[in-house]
N, C-alpha and C positions, 0 to 999 in steps of 0.2 A: 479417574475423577477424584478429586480432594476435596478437605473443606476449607473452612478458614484456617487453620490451625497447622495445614499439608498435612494432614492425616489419608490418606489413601479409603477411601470412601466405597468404591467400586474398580472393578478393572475387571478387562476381557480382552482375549488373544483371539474374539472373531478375526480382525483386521489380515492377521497372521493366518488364522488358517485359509484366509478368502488366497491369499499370497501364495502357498502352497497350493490350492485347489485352479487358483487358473490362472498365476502365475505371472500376477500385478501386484506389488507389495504399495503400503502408503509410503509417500517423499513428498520433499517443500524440497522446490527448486530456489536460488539464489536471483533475486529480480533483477541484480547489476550484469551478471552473468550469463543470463536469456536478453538482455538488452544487449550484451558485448554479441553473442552469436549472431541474431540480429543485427548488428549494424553494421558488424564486420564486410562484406561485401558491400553496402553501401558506399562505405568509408574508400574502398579500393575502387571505385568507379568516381570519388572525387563529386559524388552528389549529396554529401550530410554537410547540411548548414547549420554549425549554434549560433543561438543568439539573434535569430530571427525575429519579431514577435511582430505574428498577424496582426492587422489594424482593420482590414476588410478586405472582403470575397463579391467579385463578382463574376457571373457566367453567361453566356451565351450558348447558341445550338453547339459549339463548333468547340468551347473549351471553357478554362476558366483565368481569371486573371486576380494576383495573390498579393496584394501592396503590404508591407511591411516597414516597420518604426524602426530602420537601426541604421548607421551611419555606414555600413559597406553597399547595403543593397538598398540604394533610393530609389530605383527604380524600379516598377512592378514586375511579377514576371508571368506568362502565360504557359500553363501547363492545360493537358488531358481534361486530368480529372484531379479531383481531391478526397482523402479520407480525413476526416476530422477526427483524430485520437488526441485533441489537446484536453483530457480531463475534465474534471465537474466542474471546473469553471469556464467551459469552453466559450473560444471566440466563435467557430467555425458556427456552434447551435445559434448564437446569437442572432449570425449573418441571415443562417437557411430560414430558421422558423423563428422570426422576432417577439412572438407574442408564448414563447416558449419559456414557464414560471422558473425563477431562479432554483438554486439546490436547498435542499429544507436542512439547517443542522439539528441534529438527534439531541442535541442537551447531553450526546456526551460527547469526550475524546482518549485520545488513546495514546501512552507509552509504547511503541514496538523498538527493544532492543536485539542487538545479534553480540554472543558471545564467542568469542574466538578461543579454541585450543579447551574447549569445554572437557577433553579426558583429564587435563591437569589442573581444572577448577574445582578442587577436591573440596572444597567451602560450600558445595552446592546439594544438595541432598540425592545421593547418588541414585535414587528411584526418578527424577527428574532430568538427570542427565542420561540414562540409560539409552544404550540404542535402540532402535523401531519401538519405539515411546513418545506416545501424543501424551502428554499432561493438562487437563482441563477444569475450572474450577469456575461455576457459574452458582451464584446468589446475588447480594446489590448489585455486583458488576460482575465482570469476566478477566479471566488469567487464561493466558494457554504457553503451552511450550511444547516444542521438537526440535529437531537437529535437521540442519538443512545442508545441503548439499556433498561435497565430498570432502571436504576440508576440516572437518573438525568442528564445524561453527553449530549453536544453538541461538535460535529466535526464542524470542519471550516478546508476550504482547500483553498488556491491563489496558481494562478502560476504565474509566471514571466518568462519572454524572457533575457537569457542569453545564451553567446559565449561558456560556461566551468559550470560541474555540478562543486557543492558544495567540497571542499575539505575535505577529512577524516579526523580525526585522533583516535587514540583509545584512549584520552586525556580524559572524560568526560567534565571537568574543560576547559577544549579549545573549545570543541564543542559546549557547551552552552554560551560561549562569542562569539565564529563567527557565530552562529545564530541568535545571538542577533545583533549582528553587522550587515550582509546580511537582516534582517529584519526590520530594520528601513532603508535602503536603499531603499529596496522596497516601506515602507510605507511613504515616506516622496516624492513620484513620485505621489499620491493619495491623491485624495481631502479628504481635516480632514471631512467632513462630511458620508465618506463613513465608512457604518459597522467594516468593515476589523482592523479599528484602534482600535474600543471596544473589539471586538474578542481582538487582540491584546495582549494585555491590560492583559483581565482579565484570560491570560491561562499562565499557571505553564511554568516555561524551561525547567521544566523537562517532560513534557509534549506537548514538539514541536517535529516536526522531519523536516527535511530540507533535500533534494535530485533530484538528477537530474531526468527527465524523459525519457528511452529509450521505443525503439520497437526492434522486429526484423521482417527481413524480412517472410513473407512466406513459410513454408517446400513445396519443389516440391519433396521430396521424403517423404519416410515413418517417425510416430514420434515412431517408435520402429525399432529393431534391436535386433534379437534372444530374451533373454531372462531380455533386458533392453528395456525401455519404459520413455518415456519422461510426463510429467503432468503440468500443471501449466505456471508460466511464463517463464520456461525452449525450451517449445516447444511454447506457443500461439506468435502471433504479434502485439498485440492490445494494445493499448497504457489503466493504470490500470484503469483510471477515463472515461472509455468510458466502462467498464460493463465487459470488458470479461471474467476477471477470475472468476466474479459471474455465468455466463453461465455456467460457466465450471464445477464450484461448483456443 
């Protein structure tokens, strides 16, 4: 744990010794990369559709029928069942339970970058880069860092307390200059000595992502309905950097 300043605050090798005693260490797996395992057999049976996007669900005893807005597939199609894992803005919730309150934003959002080839980011404060090292820093907001997967890559995530999440667009060329922009705002409210600026620094644009953070509330009723079923952050209310979707995993 650090403080503003990356001065090293606290630190303990429980995690390590839990790893030796029963021989589970901590790791952040790569989300593009459990998405590739994942879809890979899909992908070989000729059944992953992009570019799909629901407009409405409806079901019977017997199945459900899936209509979609895109110019390949105008025509509905009838499948089993359905799991609704479309996110916290899901259509599928909309369909099942219509009187279900939208997602609440937190007033704040979140920088999460991944730096690649982080042994030769020697710019970075090598107690931050280090291996089997979580780095964590909570006062106004939140910092965390680890090394994820096998490749040499390290995550870094901040959040920040704001009125309004991040604005869209489907620009690429726009969105890498307003997070460039939003992101020295933030960093210029933080002491140059803290981590956050080397991270900063040393990660691609094209390898930033910038968004707001919602929850929802609570289901007091069921997270399925006949032959649809809700997963993910469709149905959970837990905000993403407190573990739950890994639970759920």
């Amino acid at each position: 744990i650090i403080n503003g300043h990356g001065d090293v605050i606290s630190s303990s090798n429980r995690l390590a010794d839990y790893g030796k005693r029963f021989g589970f260490f901590l790791g952040d797996t790569v989300r593009a990369e459990l998405v590739d395992i994942l879809k890979e057999p899909i992908e070989k049976t000729g059944n992953l559709h992009y570019n799909h996007n629901v407009i409405d669900i409806t079901q019977d005893p017997d199945g459900v029928m899936i209509y979609f807005e895109n110019e390949k597939q105008k025509k509905p199609i009838r499948v089993d069942m359905v799991v609704g894992a479309d996110g916290i803005h899901s259509t599928v919730v909309k369909k099942i339970f219509p009187q279900t309150p939208p997602p609440i934003y937190t007033k704040e959002n979140i920088f999460y970058g991944v730096i690649d080839h982080i042994d030769q980011q020697t710019s970075i404060n090598s107690s931050i880069r280090a291996k089997n090292t979580l780095t964590q820093y909570i006062d106004r907001d939140e910092f965390i860092t680890c090394r994820i997967g096998q490749k040499g890559e390290m995550m870094w995530a901040a959040t920040y307390q704001s009125d309004a999440p991040p604005p869209t667009s489907g620009d690429s060329e726009w969105t890498e200059i307003n997070n460039r922009r939003e992101l020295y705002n933030v960093l210029k409210k933080i002491p140059k000595a803290h981590p956050i600026h080397e991270c900063a620094a040393a990660t691609d644009q094209k390898r930033l992502l910038h968004f707001g953070l919602y929850y929802r509330q609570h289901r007091k009723d069921e997270w399925h309905r006949g032959r649809i079923c809700l997963l993910g952050d469709s149905c959970h209310a837990t905000l993403p950097y407190v573990g739950q979707g890994v639970i759920m995993a």
